[in-house]
C-alpha positions, 0 to 999 in steps of 0.5 A: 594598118596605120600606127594609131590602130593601138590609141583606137584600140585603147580609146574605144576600150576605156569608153566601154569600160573595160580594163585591158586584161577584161577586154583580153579575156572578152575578146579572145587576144592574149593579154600580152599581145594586146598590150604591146599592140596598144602601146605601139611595138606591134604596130600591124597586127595580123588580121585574125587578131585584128578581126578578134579585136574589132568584133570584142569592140563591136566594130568592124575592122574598117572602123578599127584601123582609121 
C-alpha cells in the first residue's frame, strides 16, 4: 500500500464529517491505530483493517489505497 493511504483516509473522513474518534467507533478500528495510520507511523496497514476502513468509508479498498 502507498504512503498516502493516511491523507486518503483522513480526506474522505472530514468530507463525511466524521471526527476521528466517531469514524473509529463507526467502522470498527481502534481509535489508536486509526490515528497513528492517518499520521503516517503505520504506513501499511494489515488488510482486515484496511477492509474495516474501506467499507466504514463506503469505499472499496482499491479506492483507499490510490
Amino acid at each position: 500500500m502507498q504512503n498516502n493511504i493516511g491523507d486518503n483516509i483522513k480526506k474522505r473522513r472530514l468530507k463525511l464529517g466524521l471526527s476521528q474518534e466517531g469514524f473509529a467507533q463507526k467502522s470498527g478500528v481502534k481509535y489508536t491505530t486509526l490515528t497513528k495510520i492517518e499520521s503516517g507511523v503505520i504506513k501499511t496497514p494489515s488488510v482486515l483493517i484496511a477492509a474495516k476502513i474501506a467499507k466504514g468509508l463506503a469505499i472499496s479498498i482499491e479506492e483507499l489505497i490510490k
